[in-house]
Structure formats: C-alpha cells, structure tokens
C-alpha positions in Angstrom: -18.6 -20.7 58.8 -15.7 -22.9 57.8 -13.4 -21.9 54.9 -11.7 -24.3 52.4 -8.1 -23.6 51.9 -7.1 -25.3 48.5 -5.0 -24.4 45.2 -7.8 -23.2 43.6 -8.7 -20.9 46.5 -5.3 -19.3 47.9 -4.3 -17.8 44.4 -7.3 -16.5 44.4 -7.7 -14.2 47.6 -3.7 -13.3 47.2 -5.4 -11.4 44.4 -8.3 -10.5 45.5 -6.4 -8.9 48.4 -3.6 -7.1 46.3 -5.9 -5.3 44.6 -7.5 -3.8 47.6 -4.4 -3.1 49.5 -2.9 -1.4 45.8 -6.5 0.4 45.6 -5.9 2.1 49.1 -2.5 3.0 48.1 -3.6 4.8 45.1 -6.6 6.3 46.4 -4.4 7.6 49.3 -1.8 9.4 46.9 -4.7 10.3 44.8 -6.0 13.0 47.5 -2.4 13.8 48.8 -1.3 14.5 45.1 -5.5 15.6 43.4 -5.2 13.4 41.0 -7.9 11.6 39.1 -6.0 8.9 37.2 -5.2 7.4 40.7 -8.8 7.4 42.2 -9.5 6.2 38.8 -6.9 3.0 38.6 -8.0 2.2 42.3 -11.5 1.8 40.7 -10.2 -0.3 38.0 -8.2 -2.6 41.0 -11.9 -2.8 42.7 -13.3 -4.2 39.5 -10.7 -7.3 39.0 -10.9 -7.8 42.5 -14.7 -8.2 41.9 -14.1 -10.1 38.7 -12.6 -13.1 40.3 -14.6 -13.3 43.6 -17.4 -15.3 42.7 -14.7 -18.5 42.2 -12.6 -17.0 44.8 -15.9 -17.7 47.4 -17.0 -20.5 45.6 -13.8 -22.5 45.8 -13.7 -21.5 49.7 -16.8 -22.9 50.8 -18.8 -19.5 50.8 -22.4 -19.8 49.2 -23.5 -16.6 50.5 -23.9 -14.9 47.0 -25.8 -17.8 46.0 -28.0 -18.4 48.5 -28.8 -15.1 50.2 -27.7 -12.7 47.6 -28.0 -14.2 44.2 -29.0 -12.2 41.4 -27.2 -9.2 42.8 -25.3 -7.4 40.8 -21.7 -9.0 41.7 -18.9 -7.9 39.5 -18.3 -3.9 37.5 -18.8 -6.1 34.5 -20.2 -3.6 31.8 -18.5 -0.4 33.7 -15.1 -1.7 33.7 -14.3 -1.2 29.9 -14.9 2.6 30.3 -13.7 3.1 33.2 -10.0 1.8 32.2 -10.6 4.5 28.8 -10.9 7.3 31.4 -7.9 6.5 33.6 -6.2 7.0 30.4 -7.7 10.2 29.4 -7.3 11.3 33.3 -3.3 10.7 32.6 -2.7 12.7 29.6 -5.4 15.8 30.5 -4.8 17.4 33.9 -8.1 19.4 33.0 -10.2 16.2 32.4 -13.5 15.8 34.6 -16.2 13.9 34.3 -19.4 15.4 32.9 -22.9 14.5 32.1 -22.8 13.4 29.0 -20.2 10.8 30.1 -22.9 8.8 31.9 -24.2 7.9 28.8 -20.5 5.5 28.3 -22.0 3.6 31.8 -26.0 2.9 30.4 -25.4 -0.8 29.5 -23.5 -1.4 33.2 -26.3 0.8 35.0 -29.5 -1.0 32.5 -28.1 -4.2 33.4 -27.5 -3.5 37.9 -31.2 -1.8 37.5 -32.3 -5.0 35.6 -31.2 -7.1 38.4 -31.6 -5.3 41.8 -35.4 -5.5 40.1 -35.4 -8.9 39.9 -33.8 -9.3 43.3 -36.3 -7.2 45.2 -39.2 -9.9 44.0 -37.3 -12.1 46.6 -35.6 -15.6 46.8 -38.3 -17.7 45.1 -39.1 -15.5 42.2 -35.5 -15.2 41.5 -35.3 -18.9 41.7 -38.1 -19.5 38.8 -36.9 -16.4 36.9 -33.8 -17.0 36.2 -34.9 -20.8 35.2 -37.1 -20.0 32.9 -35.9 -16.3 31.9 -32.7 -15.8 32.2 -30.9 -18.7 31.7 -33.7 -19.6 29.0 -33.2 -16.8 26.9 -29.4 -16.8 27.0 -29.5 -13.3 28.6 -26.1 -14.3 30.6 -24.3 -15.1 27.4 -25.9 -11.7 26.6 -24.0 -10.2 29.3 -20.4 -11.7 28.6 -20.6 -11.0 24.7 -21.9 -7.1 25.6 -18.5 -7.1 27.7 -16.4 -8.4 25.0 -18.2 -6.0 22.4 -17.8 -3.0 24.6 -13.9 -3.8 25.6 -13.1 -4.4 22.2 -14.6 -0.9 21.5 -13.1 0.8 24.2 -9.8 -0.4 23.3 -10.2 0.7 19.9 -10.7 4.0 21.4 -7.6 3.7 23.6 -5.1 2.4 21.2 -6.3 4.9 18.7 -6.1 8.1 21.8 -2.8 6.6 22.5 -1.2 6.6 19.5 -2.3 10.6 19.0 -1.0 11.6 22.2 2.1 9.3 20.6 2.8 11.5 17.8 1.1 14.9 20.1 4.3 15.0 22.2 6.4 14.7 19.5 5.3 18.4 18.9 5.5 19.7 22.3 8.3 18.2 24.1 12.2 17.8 23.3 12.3 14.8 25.6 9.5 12.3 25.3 10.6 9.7 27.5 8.8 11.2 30.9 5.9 11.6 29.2 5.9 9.0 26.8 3.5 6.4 29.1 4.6 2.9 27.6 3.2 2.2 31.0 0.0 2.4 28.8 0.9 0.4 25.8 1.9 -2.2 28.0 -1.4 -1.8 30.0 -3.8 -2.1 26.8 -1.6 -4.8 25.8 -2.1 -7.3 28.8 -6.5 -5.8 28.8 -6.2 -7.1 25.3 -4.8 -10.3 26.5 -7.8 -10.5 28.9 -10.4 -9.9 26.3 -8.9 -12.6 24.2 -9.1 -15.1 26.8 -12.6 -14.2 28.0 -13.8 -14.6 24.1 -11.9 -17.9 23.8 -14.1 -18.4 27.5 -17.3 -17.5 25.6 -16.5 -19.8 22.4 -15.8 -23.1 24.9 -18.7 -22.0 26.6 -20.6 -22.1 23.9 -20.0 -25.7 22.3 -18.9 -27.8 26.1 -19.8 -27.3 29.4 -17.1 -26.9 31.7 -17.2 -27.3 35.2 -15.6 -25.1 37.7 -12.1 -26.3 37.9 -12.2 -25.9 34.0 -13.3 -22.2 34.7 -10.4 -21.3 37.2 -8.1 -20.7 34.7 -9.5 -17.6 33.6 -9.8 -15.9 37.2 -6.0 -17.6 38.1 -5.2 -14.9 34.8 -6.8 -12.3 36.6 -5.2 -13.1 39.6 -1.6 -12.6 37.8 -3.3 -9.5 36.0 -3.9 -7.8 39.2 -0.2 -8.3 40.5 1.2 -6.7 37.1 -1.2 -3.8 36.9 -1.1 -2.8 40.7 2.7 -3.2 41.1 3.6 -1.8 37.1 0.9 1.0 37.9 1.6 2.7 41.2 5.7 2.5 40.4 4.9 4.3 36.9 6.7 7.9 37.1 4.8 10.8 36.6 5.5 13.2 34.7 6.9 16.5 35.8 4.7 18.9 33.8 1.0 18.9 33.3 -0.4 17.3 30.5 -3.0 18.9 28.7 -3.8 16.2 25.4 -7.4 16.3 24.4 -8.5 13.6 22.3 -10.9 16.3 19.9 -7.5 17.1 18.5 -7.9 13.7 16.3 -6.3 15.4 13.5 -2.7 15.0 15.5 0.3 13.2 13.3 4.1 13.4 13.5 4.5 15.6 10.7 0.6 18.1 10.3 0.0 20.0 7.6 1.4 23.1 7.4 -0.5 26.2 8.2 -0.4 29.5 5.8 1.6 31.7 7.4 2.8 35.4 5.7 6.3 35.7 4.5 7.3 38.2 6.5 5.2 36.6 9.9 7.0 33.6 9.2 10.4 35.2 9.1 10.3 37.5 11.9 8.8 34.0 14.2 11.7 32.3 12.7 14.5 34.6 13.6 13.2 34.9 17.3 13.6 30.8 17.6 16.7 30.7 16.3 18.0 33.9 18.6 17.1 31.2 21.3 18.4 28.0 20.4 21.7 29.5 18.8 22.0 32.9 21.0 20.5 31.5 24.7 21.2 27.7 23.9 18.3 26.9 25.6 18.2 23.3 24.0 20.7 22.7 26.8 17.4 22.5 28.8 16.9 19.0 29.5 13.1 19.4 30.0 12.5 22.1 27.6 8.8 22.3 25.9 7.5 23.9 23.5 5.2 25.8 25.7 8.9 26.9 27.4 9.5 28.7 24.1 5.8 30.0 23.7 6.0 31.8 27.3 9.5 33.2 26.4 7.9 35.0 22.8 5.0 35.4 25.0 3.0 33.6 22.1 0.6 30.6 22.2 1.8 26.6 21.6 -0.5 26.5 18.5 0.8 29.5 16.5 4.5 28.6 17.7 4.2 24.6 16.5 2.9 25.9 12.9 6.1 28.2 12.7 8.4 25.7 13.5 6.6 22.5 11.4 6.5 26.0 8.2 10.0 27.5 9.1 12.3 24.5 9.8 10.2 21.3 8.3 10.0 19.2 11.6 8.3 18.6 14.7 9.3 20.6 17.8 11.4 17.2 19.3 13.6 16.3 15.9 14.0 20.4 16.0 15.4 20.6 19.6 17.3 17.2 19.5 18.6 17.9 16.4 20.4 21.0 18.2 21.5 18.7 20.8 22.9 15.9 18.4 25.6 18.8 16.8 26.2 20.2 20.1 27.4 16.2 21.2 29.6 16.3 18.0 31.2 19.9 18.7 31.9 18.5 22.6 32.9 15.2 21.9 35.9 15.9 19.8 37.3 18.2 22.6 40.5 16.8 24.3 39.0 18.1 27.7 35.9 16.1 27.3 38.2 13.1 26.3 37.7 11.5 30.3 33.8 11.9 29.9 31.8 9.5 28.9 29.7 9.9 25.8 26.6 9.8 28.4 28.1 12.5 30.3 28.8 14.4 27.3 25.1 13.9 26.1 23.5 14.8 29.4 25.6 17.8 29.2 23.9 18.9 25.6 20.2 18.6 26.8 19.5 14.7 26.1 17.7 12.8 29.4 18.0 9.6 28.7 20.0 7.5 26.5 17.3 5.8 24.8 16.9 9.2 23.2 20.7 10.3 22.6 21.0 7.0 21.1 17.9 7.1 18.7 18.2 11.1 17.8 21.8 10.6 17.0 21.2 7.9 14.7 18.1 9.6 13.3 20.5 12.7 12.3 23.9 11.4 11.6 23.4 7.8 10.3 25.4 6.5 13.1 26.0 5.9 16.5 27.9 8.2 18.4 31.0 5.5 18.8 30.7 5.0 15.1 31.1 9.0 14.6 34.1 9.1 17.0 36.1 6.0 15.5 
C-alpha cells in the first residue's frame, strides 16, 4: 500500500501523531500521580486525533475505512462534548468519580455507535444500499453534526457557567488564587468554542454548496493547530499544591454570599479567635494560607468559618487575608532597612505569591500602586 505525501496530508498526521504521543504522556503521569483529569485529557487528545483522521487517510491514499470498514463508527463524535465537561470537573474535585448516572451524559454517542455497528454487521452490500437510500436520504448525517453542535454548545454552557463558580468559590477559600485559579481553562473553553463556531459555519456551507475535499481541509488543518495548543498548553499547566474539592451542587457560590444568621455573642467570640491569628500569629505571612488552614487551627469546619468572616468582617476570605498583607507592605516598605529590597521582595515577604496579586490587592485597597504610595 503506497502513501501520498502532500500539504494536505503531512499537517495532518503531525497532528494526528501529537496527540497520541501527548495522550501517552498524560496517561503515564496520570497513574504515577492518580489523577483523573489526566487520563481524562488523554481521552480528549484520542478524540481530535480521531476527529481529523478520516481526511488525514483520505488525503494519503488510504481507503480502508471506506471500503472495508465503512459505516463503523470512526470518530468520539457525540462523546467528546462530555467528556471535555468532566476533565474539568476532575480538576477542581479531587473526590470526583464517575457514576451511573453519568452514563446517561454518553446515550446520544452510545445510540448513535450501537446504530451503526448494527448496520455494519448486515455487511458491505447492505451498507452500500442503506446508506443510499437511508442515511444519506433522510439527512441522518447532518443529523449527527447538528446533535454535536447542540450538545457542545450545551456542554459549554455548563462549563463556562461551573467555571465561573469555582471563579468566585476560591475567592472564599484561598488568600492566593493564582495556583488555583486554572485560566488554563478559560483559555481551553475559549479555543473549544472557537471549534464549535467553525464546525457550525461547516454545517451552514454544507448546507447551501457542496464542497469538495480540499474545501473541507480547512477545518481538520484547525484541529490540527488545536491539538498542538491543547497538548503542549495542557500537560505544562501547574498543578495546584492543595486538593481541590469544588462541587458544582454548590450553584449558589458568588464573590460576596449572603450572610448567614449567626448569634451575637457566636459571632464575637469566632471573631476574636480570627483576629488573635492574623494580628497575634501573623499567619497572613503564609503565602499559601487557606481558609481550611484557619478552620483546622479553631478546629472548626470551612463552612461555619467562611459565614464568620463574610458576617464579622464584610469580605470574602481572599480580600480579608490580602487586605492584611497590603498594610503589612505599607508598614515594611517605609523602613530604611528595606530601602535595598525591591517592592517584590518586600511583597513576597508579607504573604503575596505573585505579583499579579500584589499588584491588583494593592490597588483594590489603597487606590494606588505601590510606587504611587511610596512617591
């Protein structure tokens, strides 16, 4: 069996095999490390791989799927919507498995491979005048495409909106939210939702002209350059250092919640313990101090202790610590032994991580930047 080398071909199995090679990779530190979101993001690798291999063949010279194999099912199609949703969940909940009831998210992918392995097994002829006069009659493959746009559309939905919870969730438990903030993610349902515009723009065209094949390698050369990003971006993306434990039933999650009824004197004696920590212990100096760091220490639970801060002090857990951190910066900055250190140094040395969030907490709290507040 000869293969065709050509520009349409190459492009195509330089994808085809990153995402293999980058699936490997993260299914290897997926059983060194246990965790799911790898095996998971190797899975979702597999399915672009199996996304652009029919034009990937095709443009080589290989008619196998056709002739020997056609009606198969060829590509995760229908399955890879979900599947992307739970490598999110499987980042931010260390606890997440799947269950039954999560089968039920892969019936339209499982209906549709049970559909055609029937069809299949009737053998080469009957596929032949089915799929003349059935399938391709009834517009059941259009069928196919517009479910996948429907249920990516949906599933992002779902994404975006778990996304922005676990956003404004670590807000409340976490006094540094750049390990753990996952733009990673944004990013990731950013360029998905680049895909699904181009596969409806796909399904419009294909709708009102018929394209031929070299018309129809655009979109698989964008899945191509969507495999690089997601395999290179995805297995370089830090982890964070604690467990996450989000779940996405807490819907009710927003920067500021509403405050729970707590008794005078509960919420005093709660109150005076937090501050004996922060002001007495300093332990905002902590870089990677949580809220469940504080809960342990009162030996208390991160639910009762978020409600006393958001009822005693009027703020989410990370404006609380950081605001600590911001007047500890403005106490050591003025100091002529500091005067050598930069304002980084200085910062690092108050608790702050990053300077992303030295720079946005001091601004947030003072109205300035910190060379403003110096000058």
């Amino acid at each position: 069996m000869q293969i065709y080398w050509s520009n349409y071909s190459v492009p195509l199995w330089f994808g085809f095999i990153q995402a293999w090679i980058y699936a490997f990779l993260f299914w290897k530190r997926a059983y060194q490390n246990n965790r799911l979101s790898d095996y998971l993001l190797g899975l979702v690798l597999v399915g672009m791989a199996f996304n652009i291999w029919e034009y990937m063949l095709g443009f080589s010279g290989i008619e196998i799927l056709w002739q020997e194999l056609n009606f198969l099912p060829r590509t995760f199609g229908l399955a890879f919507p979900p599947l992307c949703y739970f490598y999110f969940k499987s980042q931010i909940d260390k606890d997440f498995r799947f269950r039954v009831k999560d089968i039920s998210h892969f019936l339209p992918f499982l209906m549709d491979t049970f559909y055609r392995i029937i069809i299949f097994s009737m053998g080469k002829d009957f596929v032949q005048y089915f799929e003349k006069n059935y399938h391709n009659a009834w517009g059941i493959g259009h069928l196919e495409l517009l479910t996948s746009i429907v249920l990516t559309a949906y599933y992002m939905y779902r994404a975006f909106k778990l996304y922005n919870q676990y956003r404004l969730w670590t807000k409340t438990q976490f006094s540094d939210i750049e390990s753990v903030s996952f733009k990673w993610f944004r990013n990731l349902l950013l360029v998905l939702l680049l895909d699904w515009t181009v596969s409806l723009i796909k399904l419009v065209i294909i709708s009102n002209f018929k394209l031929d094949f070299k018309q129809d390698w655009w979109d698989n050369l964008i899945g191509v350059i969507l495999i690089y990003y997601i395999s290179i971006t995805g297995y370089a993306q830090a982890q964070p250092t604690k467990d996450l434990v989000f779940k996405e039933a807490e819907d009710a999650v927003s920067e500021n919640p509403p405050k729970e009824k707590f008794e005078e004197e509960e919420l005093s004696k709660w109150k005076t313990k937090i501050l004996h920590l922060m002001q007495e212990e300093q332990l905002y100096l902590q870089p990677e101090l949580t809220l469940s760091d504080i809960a342990s220490r009162l030996k208390t639970n991160v639910s009762v202790l978020s409600g006393v801060v958001n009822n005693a002090f009027g703020k989410n857990f990370n404006d609380f610590v950081n605001e600590y951190r911001v007047k500890e910066f403005q106490k050591r900055a003025i100091l002529p032994e500091n005067k050598n250190i930069t304002l980084l140094g200085i910062a690092f040395d108050c608790g702050f991580n990053s300077k992303a969030t030295f720079n946005r907490s001091f601004k947030k709290f003072t109205g300035k930047s910190p060379k403003e507040f110096l000058s």
